[in-house]
ZAMARGU-4260 file (C-alpha; in steps of 0.2 Angstrom, whole numbers, plus 5000, padded with zeros to 4 digits):
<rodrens>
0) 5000/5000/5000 | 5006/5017/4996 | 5007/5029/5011 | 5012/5047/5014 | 5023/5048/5032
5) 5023/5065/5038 | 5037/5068/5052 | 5036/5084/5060 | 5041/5079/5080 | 5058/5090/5077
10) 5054/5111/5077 | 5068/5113/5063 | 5061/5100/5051 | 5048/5095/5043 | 5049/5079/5032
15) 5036/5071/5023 | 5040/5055/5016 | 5030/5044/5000 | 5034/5025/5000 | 5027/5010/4992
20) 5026/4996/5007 | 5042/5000/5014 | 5051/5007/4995 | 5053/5027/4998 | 5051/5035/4979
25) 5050/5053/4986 | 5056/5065/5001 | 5051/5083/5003 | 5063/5091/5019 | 5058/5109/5024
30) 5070/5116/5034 | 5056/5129/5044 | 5074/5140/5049 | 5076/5146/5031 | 5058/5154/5024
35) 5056/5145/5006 | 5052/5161/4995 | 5048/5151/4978 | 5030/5153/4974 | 5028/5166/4986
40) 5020/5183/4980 | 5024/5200/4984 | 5023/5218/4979 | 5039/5225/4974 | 5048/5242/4967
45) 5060/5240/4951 | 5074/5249/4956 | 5086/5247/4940 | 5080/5244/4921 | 5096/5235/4914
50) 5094/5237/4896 | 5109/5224/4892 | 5101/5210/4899 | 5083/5217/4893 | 5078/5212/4912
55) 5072/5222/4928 | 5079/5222/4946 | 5065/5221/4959 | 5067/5224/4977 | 5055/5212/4985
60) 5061/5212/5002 | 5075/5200/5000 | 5093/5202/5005 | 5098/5202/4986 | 5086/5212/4970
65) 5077/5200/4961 | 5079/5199/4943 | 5064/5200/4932 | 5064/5199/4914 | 5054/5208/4901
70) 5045/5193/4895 | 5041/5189/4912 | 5032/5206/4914 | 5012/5209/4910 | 5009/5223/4900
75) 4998/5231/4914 | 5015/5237/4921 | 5021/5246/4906 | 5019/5266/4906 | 5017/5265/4886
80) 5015/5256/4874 | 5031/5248/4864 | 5033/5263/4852 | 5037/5250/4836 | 5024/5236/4838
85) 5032/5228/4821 | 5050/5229/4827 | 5058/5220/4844 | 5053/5228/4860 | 5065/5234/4872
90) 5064/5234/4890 | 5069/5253/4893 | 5054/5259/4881 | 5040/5249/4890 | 5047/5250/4909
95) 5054/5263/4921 | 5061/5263/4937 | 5050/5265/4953 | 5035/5257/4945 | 5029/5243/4959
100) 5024/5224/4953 | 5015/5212/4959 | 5030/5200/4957 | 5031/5180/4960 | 5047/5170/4964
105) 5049/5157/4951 | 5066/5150/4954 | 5073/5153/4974 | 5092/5163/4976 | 5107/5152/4972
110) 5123/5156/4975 | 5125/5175/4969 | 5111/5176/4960 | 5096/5185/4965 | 5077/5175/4963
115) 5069/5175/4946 | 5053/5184/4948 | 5035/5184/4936 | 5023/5196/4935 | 5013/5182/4927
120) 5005/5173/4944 | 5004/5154/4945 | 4989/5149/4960 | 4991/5131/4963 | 4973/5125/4970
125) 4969/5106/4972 | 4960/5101/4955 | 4968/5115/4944 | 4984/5130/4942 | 4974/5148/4941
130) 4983/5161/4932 | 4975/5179/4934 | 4984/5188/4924 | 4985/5178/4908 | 4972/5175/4899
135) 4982/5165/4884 | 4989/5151/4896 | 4979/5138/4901 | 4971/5123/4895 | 4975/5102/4902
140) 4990/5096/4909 | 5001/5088/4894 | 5001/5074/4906 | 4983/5070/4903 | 4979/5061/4887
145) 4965/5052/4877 | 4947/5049/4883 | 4950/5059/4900 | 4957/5075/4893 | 4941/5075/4880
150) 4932/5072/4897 | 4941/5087/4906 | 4938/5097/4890 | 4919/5093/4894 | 4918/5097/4911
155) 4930/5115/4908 | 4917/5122/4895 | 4905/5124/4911 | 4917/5134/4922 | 4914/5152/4925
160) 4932/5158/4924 | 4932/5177/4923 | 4938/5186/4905 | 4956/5191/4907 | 4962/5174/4916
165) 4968/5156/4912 | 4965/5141/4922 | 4978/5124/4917 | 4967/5109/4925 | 4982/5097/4935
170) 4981/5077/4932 | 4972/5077/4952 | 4956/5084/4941 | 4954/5068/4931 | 4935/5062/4934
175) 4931/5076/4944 | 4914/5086/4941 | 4913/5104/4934 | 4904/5106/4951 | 4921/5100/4960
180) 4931/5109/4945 | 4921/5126/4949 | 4924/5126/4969 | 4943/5126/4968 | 4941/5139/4953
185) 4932/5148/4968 | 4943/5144/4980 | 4958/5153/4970 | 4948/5166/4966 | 4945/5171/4984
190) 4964/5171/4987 | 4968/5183/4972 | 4957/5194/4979 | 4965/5196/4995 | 4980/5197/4986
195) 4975/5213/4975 | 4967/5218/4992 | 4983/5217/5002 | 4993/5224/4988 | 4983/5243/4988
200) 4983/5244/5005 | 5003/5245/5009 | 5019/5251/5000 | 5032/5240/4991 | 5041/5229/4996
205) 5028/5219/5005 | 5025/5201/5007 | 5005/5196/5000 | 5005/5178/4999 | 5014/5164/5009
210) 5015/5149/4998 | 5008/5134/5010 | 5023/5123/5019 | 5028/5107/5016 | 5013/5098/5024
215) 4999/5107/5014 | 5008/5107/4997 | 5012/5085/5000 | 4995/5081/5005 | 4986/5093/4988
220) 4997/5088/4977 | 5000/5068/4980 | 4987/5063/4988 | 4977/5053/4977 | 4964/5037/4977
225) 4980/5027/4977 | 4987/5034/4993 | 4979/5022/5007 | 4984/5034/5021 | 4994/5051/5026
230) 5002/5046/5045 | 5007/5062/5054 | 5017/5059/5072 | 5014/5078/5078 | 4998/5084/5087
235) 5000/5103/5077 | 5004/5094/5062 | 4989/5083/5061 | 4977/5096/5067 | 4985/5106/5051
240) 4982/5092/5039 | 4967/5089/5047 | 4958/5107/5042 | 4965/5108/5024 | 4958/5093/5019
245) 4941/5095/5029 | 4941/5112/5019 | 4947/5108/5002 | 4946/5089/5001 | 4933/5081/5014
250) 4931/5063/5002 | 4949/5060/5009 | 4948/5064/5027 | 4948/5048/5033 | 4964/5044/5025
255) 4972/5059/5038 | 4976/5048/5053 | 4988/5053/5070 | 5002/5040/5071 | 5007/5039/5093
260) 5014/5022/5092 | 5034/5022/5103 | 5042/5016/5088 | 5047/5031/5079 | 5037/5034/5062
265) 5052/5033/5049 | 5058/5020/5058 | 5042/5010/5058 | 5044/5010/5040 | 5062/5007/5035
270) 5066/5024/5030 | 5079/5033/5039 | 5092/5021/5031 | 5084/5026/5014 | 5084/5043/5016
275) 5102/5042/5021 | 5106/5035/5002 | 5101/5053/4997 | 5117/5061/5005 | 5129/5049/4998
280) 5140/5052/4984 | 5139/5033/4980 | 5124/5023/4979 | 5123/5006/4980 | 5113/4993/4966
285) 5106/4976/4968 | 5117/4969/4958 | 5134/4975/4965 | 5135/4988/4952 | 5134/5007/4959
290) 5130/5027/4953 | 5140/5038/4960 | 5132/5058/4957 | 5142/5073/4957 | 5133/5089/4958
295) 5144/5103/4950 | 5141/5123/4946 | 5138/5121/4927 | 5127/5100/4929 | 5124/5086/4938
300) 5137/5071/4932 | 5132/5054/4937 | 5143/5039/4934 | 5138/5020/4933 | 5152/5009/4940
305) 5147/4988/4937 | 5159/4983/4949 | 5155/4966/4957 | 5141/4964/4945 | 5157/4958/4932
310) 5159/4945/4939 | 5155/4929/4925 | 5144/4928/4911 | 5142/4940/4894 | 5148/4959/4897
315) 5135/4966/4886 | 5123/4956/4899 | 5129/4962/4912 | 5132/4980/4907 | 5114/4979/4900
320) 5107/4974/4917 | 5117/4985/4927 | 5113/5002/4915 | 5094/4994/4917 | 5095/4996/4938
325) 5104/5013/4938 | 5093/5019/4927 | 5078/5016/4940 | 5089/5020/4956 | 5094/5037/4946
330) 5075/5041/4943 | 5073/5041/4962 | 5088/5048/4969 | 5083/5064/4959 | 5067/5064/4966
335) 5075/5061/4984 | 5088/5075/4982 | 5077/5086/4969 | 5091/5089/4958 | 5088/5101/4942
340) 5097/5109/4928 | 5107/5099/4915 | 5109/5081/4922 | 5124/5071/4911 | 5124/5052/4913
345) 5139/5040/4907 | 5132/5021/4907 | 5142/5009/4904 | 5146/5007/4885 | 5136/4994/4877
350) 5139/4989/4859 | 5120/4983/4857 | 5108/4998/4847 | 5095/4989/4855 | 5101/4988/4871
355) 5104/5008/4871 | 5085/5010/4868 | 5080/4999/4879 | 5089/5010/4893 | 5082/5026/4886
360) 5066/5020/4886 | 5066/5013/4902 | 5075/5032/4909 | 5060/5039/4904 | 5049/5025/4910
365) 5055/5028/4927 | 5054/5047/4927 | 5036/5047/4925 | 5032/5047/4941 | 5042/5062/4943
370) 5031/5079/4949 | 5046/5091/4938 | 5047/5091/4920 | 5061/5081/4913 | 5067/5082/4895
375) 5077/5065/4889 | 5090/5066/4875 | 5096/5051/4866 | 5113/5041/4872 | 5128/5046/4861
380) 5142/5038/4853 | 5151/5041/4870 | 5137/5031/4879 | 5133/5048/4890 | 5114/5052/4891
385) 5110/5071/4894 | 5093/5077/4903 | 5087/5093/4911 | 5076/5091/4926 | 5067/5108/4931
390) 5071/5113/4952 | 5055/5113/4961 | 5064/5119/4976 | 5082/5118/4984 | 5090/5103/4982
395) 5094/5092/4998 | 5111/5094/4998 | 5109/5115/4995 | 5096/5113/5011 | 5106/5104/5020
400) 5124/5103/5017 | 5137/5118/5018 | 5154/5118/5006 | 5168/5110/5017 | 5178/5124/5026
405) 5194/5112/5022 | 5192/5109/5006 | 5181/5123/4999 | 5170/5111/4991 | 5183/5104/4979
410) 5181/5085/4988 | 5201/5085/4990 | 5215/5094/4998 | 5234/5092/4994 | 5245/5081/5000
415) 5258/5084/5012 | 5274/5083/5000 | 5266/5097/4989 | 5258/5109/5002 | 5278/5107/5012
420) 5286/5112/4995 | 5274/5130/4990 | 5277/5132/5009 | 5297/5132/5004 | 5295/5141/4989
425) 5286/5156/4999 | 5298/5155/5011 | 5311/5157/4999 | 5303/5170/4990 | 5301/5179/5008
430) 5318/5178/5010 | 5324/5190/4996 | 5315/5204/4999 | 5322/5219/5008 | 5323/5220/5028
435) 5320/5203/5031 | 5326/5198/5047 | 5315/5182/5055 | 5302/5172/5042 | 5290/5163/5052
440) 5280/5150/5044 | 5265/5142/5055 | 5259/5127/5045 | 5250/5109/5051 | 5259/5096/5059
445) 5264/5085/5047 | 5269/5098/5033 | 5281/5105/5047 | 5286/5085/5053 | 5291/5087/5033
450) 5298/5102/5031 | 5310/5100/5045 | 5315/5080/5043 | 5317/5083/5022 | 5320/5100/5019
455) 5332/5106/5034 | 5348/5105/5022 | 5336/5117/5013 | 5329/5128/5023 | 5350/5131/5031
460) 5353/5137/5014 | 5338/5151/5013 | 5344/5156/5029 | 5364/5159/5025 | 5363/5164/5008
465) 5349/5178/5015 | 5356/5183/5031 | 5340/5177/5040 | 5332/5167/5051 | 5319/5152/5047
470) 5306/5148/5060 | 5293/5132/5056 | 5280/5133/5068 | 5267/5116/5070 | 5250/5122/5072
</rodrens>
């Protein structure tokens, strides 16, 4: 049976957990220290129009200016109309500075970069995605297909959606009534009015809508006829759960229950050690073989090692069987870790056409499941597959993980033989500069152990032909 396992006993973390009997497929952590901006919408102030990039800077109330580009901007906020309607329009014709914006974040702040803003506002309800402010969006989910989607087609020709907006109906409105259909249009409805209602009543920047936490956003967007039941281990938590779905979907209230049992809730289902995979650099297959995932600035490169699973039989086999495992274990660690961007995969080579498109097809057989949009390229003549994933919030390891004060995030450090010799060549380089009396070097232990047992003879030479005295300090 498929269940949702909401763990909220901790006050810095909410996780929510989906398994399959005791198989996890996907993890949301919400770290409630650190206020999760995407979705959110605000009222903000453009305070530079940067022509160059044909983009807006917004100050939303964050530490950086948010970036917001012109086709990211309704034309409700221009102060004229583009003056050549036949050529290409230019940001610093249609928008000035100090104009204020109903903005919302569409990707969070990574790094040095700022959040990407929208003018064009996404409301997520239960059944359906509202967008007010864009009247040529909308439609079905590509997701939904054949008989259903003429079925959806049916049902959305008896919606009263006002003129101007765009509703998209999400794969959680399949079978559903236009009755059903028009109560969460309602429901979004009421929520956009309070945010044009907050948004005339107070200055930029200004906070108008908190996108819901971790709890609310799991339970409306998986909960489905397949989930048998959502456990929640804390009192507040459940009582949370408990009103959203008695107010927006009552048919599955009796699927919310309250877990109290001693035996802590991950644990009860085998899931800690699982969620424990998502913070390894190497992941282990059934068959011996492993994927090891490397997340770097510009991608994401994930390697397939066979390992033990050479051992006897055909290679192309065994290749074929191993690519065949990673392939399902890839699909769910991104999901786990919520990777995006450019994803670059090396399977093991694999003489076999057919065996190639047999692990492609299988890639995007096991991505389905997955909530993001993937895009899945073809394997190339150097066996690497390249996909994008799109980043529906922080990854795990930006959440959760900081760069290693050691090695500043390069994974390696170097060695003592070649950290001892730069430390010489300073020293030396100390040394012949005017006015140098003492040169005192302060390095770790063992560059020091080395320094002083290997490169004495050396050190004695810096310090007569320099007139100087050389001081190697352990620290």
């Amino acid at each position: 049976m498929k269940r949702m396992l909401i763990n909220a006993t901790q006050p810095e973390e909410l996780r929510v957990a989906m398994v399959d009997g005791q198989k996890l497929y996907d993890l949301d952590i919400e770290n409630r220290t650190r206020v999760q901006k995407k979705a959110s919408i605000y009222k903000g102030k453009i305070t530079r129009v940067e022509p160059s990039l044909e983009a807006a800077f917004v100050d939303f109330g964050a530490e950086r200016h948010g970036f917001l580009p012109l086709k990211e901007i309704a034309r409700e906020y221009f102060y004229r109309s583009p003056p050549n309607s036949q050529g290409r329009m230019k940001i610093k014709d249609v928008v000035k500075e100090g104009t204020e914006v109903i903005v919302q974040v569409e990707k969070e702040e990574r790094g040095g970069k700022g959040a990407a803003l929208s003018t064009f506002i996404s409301l997520a309800g239960r059944y359906m995605v509202l967008m007010p402010n864009n009247p040529k969006a909308g439609g079905i989910s590509r997701r939904i297909e054949g008989e259903e989607r003429s079925q959806l087609k049916d049902a959305m020709s008896d919606l009263e959606i006002p003129k101007g907006m765009g509703v998209i109906v999400r794969t959680a409105g399949i079978g559903k009534s236009s009755e059903e259909l028009q109560w969460d249009l309602s429901y979004l409805l009421t929520i956009w009015e309070a945010v044009q209602g907050a948004s005339e009543q107070k200055p930029a920047p200004f906070l108008l809508f908190q996108e819901s936490n971790v709890i609310v956003r799991a339970i409306r967007d998986y909960v489905r006829k397949d989930i048998g039941e959502v456990l929640i281990d804390g009192a507040d938590a459940y009582y949370e759960a408990s009103q959203f779905v008695s107010m927006v979907m009552p048919h599955y209230a009796k699927k919310i229950k309250q877990y109290s049992d001693e035996i802590p809730l991950f644990n009860r289902y085998q899931v800690e050690s699982q969620i424990e995979t998502a913070f390894q650099r190497e992941v282990q297959l059934p068959s011996g073989g492993s994927i090891v995932i490397d997340p770097t600035e510009a991608m994401v490169a994930i390697d397939i090692n066979s390992a033990r699973a050479t051992r006897g039989g055909d290679i192309e086999e065994t290749a074929l069987q191993t690519n065949l495992e990673a392939a399902d274990e890839i699909a769910r660690q991104l999901r786990l870790r919520d990777m995006g961007g450019l994803i670059v995969i090396d399977f093991i080579d694999m003489s076999s056409n057919r065996n190639q498109r047999a692990i492609e097809n299988r890639m995007r057989d096991a991505l389905e499941a997955d909530r993001a949009r993937v895009q899945v390229g073809r394997i190339s003549r150097f066996g690497l597959l390249e996909m994008s994933r799109q980043r529906l919030r922080p990854s795990l390891g930006e959440t959760s993980a900081i760069v290693c004060p050691r090695c500043d995030g390069q994974g390696t450090i170097r060695d003592t033989k070649s950290l001892a010799l730069v430390i010489l060549r300073l020293i030396q380089d100390e040394a012949q500069k005017e006015r140098s009396a003492e040169i005192r070097a302060m390095v770790p232990v063992d560059v020091a152990t080395y320094l002083l047992n290997e490169k004495r003879s050396a050190i004695r030479s810096i310090e007569k032909t320099n007139q100087l005295r050389v001081l190697v300090i352990p620290s």
